[in-house]
N, C-alpha and C positions, 0 to 999 in steps of 0.2 A: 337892678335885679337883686333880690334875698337870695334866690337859691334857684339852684337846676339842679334836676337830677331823672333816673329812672324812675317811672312811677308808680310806688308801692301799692294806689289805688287797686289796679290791674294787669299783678305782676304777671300775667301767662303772656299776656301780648305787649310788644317792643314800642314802650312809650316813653315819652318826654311829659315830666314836669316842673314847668316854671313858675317859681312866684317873684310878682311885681311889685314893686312901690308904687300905690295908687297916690293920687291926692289925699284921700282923709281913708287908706289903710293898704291893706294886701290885696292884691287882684292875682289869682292862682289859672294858670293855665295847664291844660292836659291835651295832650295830642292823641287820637284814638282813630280805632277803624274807621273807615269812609260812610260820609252818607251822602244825601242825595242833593239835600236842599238843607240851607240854615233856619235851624229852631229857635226860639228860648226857649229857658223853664226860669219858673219861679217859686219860692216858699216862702215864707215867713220874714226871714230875714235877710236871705241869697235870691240875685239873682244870675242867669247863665246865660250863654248864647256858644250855640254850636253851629263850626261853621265850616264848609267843608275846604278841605284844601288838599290839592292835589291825589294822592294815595291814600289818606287820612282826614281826619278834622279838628280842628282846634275845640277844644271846649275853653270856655272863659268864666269864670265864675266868683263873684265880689259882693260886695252890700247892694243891697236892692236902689243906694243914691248914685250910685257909684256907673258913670259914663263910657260902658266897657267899649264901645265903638272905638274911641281913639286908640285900646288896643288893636284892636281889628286891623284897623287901618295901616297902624303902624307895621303892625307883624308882615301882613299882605304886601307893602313896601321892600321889605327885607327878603 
């Protein structure tokens, strides 16, 4: 893990943000209000997957080569 901490993204609401040591870089995760069903998104050079989890959802967000499932997986574990 690089870092955890409060997330400055969305300072009005009580989030968590971690960044990870991916294979070939950082994989940053955000914990945020709930949703219903898991999304991605995509751009240019990121991609995300938000996924819900219990009171909140995880957002996952890394390079578009970048395998974010086995965070998933892992976090879900935990």
């Amino acid at each position: 893990m690089r870092s955890a901490k409060p997330c400055e993204i969305l300072p009005a609401y009580e989030n968590a943000h971690l960044t990870l040591e991916g294979s070939q870089g950082a994989v940053t995760i955000i914990k945020t209000s709930p949703v219903d069903v898991e999304f991605s998104i995509r751009a240019e050079r990121f991609i995300g997957i938000i996924v819900p989890m219990g009171q909140g959802n995880m957002v996952l967000v890394g390079e578009k080569d970048k395998d974010l499932y086995q965070f998933v997986h892992a976090l879900r574990e935990r």
